[in-house]
N, C-alpha and C positions, 0 to 999 in steps of 0.2 A: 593653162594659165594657173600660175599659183598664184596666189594671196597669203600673206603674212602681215599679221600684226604685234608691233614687238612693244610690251610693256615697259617703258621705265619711269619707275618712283610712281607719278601720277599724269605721266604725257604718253598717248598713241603717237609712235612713230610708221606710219604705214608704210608698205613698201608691195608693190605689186609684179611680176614677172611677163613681158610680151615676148614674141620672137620675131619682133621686129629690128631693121636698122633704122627705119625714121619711124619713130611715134609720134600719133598726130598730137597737136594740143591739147584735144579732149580726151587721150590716154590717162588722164587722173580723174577725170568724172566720177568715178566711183567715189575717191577720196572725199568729195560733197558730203555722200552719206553717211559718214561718221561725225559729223558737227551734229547729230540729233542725240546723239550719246553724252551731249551736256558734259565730255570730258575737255581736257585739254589737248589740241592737237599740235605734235609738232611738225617738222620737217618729213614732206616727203616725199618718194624715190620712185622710180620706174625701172626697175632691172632691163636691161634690152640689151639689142646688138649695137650699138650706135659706139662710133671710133673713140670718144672723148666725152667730157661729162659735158651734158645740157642742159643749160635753165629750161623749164617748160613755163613754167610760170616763178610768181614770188615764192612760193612754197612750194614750188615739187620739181625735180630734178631727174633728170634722165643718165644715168649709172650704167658705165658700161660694164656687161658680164663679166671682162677680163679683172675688174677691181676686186671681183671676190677671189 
């Protein structure tokens, strides 16, 4: 599992890597623990195997491998 966290201006944009094709809901659970960083967070991502992009919730998204 890799973890990336990608800087811009002053927002965290996370993005996390499974090797799964369905991530469960709680596949962004980690992303929680960055709100104690009293930064701005934006939009974020779930790298996976999954056919097409998926809402997982209001802010975080399941991205399939092939977009990179």
């Amino acid at each position: 599992m890799v973890k990336l966290r990608i800087f811009i201006f002053i927002a965290i944009f996370p993005i996390e890597c499974k090797k799964t094709a369905i991530p469960a809901h709680n596949a962004s659970k980690n992303f929680n623990s960055l709100e104690k960083l009293d930064k701005n967070i934006g939009h974020c991502d779930v790298i996976c195997f999954v056919p097409e992009l998926v809402a997982l919730s209001r802010k975080v998204d399941a991205v399939p491998v092939s977009y990179l």
